[in-house]
C-alpha positions in Angstrom: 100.9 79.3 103.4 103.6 77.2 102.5 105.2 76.0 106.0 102.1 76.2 107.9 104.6 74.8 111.0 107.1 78.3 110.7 103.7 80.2 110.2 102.2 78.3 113.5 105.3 79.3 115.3 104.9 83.0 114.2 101.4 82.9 115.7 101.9 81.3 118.7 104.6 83.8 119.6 102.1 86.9 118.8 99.4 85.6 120.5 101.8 85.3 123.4 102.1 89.0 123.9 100.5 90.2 127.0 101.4 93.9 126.8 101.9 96.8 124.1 105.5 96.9 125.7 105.8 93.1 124.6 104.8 93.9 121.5 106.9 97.1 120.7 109.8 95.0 122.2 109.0 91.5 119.5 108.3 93.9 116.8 111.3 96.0 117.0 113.5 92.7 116.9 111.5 90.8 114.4 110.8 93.9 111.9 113.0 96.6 110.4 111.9 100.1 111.3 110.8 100.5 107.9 108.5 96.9 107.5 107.0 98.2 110.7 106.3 101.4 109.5 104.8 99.8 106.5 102.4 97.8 108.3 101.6 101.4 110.5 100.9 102.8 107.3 98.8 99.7 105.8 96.6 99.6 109.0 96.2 103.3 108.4 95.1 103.2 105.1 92.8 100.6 106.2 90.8 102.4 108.9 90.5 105.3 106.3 89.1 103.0 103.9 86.2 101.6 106.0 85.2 104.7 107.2 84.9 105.8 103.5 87.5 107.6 102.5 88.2 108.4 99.0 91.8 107.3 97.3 92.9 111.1 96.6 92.0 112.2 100.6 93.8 108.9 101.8 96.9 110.0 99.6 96.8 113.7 101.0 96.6 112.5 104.6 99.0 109.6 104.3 101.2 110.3 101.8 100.7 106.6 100.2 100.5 105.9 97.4 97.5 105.0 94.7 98.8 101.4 94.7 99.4 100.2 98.2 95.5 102.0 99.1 94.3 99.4 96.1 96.2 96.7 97.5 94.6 97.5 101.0 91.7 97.7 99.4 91.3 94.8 97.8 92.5 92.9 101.0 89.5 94.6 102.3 87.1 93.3 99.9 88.2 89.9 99.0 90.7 89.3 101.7 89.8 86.9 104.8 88.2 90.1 107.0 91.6 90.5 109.2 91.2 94.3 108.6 87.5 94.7 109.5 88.0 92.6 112.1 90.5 93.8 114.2 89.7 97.4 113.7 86.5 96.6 114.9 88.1 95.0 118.3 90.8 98.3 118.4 88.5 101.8 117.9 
């Protein structure tokens, strides 16, 4: 991260959510509809993935493609565990 300040700011302010309305509310004004429907789909693709899902059933359900499930996926296994871990805390 290359302006860990901007970054610290960032996660200060999501860490100061106390409600799913404060966070619809931030997220709404800080994303487009379509980042936020990206990161939707991402943490989608990721819940599918640890609960072992193969590439061509994740596709068929999601309608995402081959190369955004590898990406996920290889956040998943070499990433820093943000995936696994908060899915974990959330189902």
């Amino acid at each position: 991260m290359e302006n860990k300040k901007q970054y610290s700011l960032l996660f200060k302010a999501i860490l100061s959510l106390e409600t799913e309305k404060d966070c619809a509310d931030f997220f709404e004004d800080l994303c487009t509809m379509k980042e936020l429907n990206d990161m939707v789909d991402r943490l989608d693709v990721a819940q599918c993935l640890l609960e072992g899902e193969t590439y061509e059933t994740i596709v068929k359900k999601t309608k995402m493609s081959s190369a955004t499930i590898s990406r996920v996926n290889r956040c998943i296994q070499y990433g820093s565990g943000g995936y696994k871990k908060i899915l974990k805390r959330i189902t």
